[in-house]
N, C-alpha and C positions, 0 to 999 in steps of 0.2 A: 828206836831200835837200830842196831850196828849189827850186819853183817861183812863178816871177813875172815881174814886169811892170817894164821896164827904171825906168816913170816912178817903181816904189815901190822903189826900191833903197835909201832912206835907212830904211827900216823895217829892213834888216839889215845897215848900216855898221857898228853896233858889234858884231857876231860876231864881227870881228878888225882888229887894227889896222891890216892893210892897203887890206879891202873900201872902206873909201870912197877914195882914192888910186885903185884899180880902177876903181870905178863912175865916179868923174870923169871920168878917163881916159877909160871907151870910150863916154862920152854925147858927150866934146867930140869923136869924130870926127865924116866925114862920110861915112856909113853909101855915099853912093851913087859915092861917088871911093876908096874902099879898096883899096889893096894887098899883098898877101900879102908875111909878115915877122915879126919879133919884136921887141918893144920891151921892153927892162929897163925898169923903173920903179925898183926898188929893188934893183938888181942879180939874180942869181940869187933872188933870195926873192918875184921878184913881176914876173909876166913875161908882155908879151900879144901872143898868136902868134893873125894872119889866115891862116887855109887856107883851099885851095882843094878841097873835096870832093867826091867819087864819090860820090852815096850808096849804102846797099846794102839787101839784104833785111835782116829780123828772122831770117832764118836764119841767115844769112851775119854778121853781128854778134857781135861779142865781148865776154863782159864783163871787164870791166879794175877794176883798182882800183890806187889808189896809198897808199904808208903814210906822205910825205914832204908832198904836195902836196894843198890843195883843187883841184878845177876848176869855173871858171866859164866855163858853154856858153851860145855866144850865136849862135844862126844867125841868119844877116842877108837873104839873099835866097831865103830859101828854108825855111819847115816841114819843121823836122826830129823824129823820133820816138827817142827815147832810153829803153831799159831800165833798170830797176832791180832790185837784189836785195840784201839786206844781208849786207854785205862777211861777216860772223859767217856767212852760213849757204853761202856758197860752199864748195864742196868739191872742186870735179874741175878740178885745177890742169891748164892745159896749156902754157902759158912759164913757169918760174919767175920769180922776182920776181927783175929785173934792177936795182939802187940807182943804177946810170947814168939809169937814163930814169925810174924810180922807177913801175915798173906790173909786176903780175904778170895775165896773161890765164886766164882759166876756163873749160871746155868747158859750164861750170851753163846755163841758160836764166833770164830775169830773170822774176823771179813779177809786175810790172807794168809798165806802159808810159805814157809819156807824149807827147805833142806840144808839142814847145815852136815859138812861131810866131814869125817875125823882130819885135824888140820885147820879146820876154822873154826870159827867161835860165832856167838850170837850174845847181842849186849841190850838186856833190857832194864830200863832206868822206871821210875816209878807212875810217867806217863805211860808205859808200852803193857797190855795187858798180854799177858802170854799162855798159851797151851803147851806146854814141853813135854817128850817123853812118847811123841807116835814114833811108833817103828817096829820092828819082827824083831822075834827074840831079845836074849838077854845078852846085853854090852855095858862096855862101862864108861861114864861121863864124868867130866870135873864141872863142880858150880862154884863157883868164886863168888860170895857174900862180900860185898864194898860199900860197907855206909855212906849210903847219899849226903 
């Protein structure tokens, strides 16, 4: 897992060949005219979806992990708190792992927590087991899809 700061994102472009295409991408928008959607950049291998989010309790929080895709989490209006656990020590599977949507979900609890604040991002690769999506009320996030 990567956290940071949108303005240092050229510190990890080369962790794959897609990250900098990404990071260009979601600096040229304009954070405060965003509309919820999906944009292929690279077709299926590299894909940046605006939602609109409920946020939830750290109870009510899933952890997910994907074997296919990185995600790059970027809440925009709003401080969001995402879980971690690594993907190796999950154990208590409760969806199987679905290769359509590429996530299997975990009844486990994440052994840390972070706040990511609109402005930085959080980068989890398919070792990083994550909970995304605690937080009060409704704000909008970008998830950047990057085939591993």
């Amino acid at each position: 897992m990567i956290l940071d700061s949108l303005s240092n994102s050229e510190k990890i472009e080369s962790l794959h060949p897609d990250f900098k295409k990404a990071f260009d991408y979601v600096k040229s928008l304009d954070f405060s005219a965003l509309e919820t959607g999906k944009t292929e950049l690279n077709g299926k291998d590299l894909v940046v979806n605006v939602s609109a989010i409920t946020g939830k309790t750290a109870e009510a929080a899933r952890m997910e992990t994907h074997e296919k895709f990185i995600d790059i989490q970027i809440p925009v209006t709003a401080p969001e708190t995402m879980g971690w656990k690594a993907t190796g020590d999950l154990k208590e599977i409760s969806v199987a792992y679905n290769p359509e949507k590429d996530v299997t979900f975990f009844a486990d609890k994440p052994t840390a927590y972070v706040q990511v604040n609109p402005g930085q991002f959080a980068v989890f690769f398919p070792e990083d087991g994550h909970a995304p999506g605690i937080g009060e009320g409704n704000y909008l996030k970008i998830i950047v899809k990057v085939k591993a």
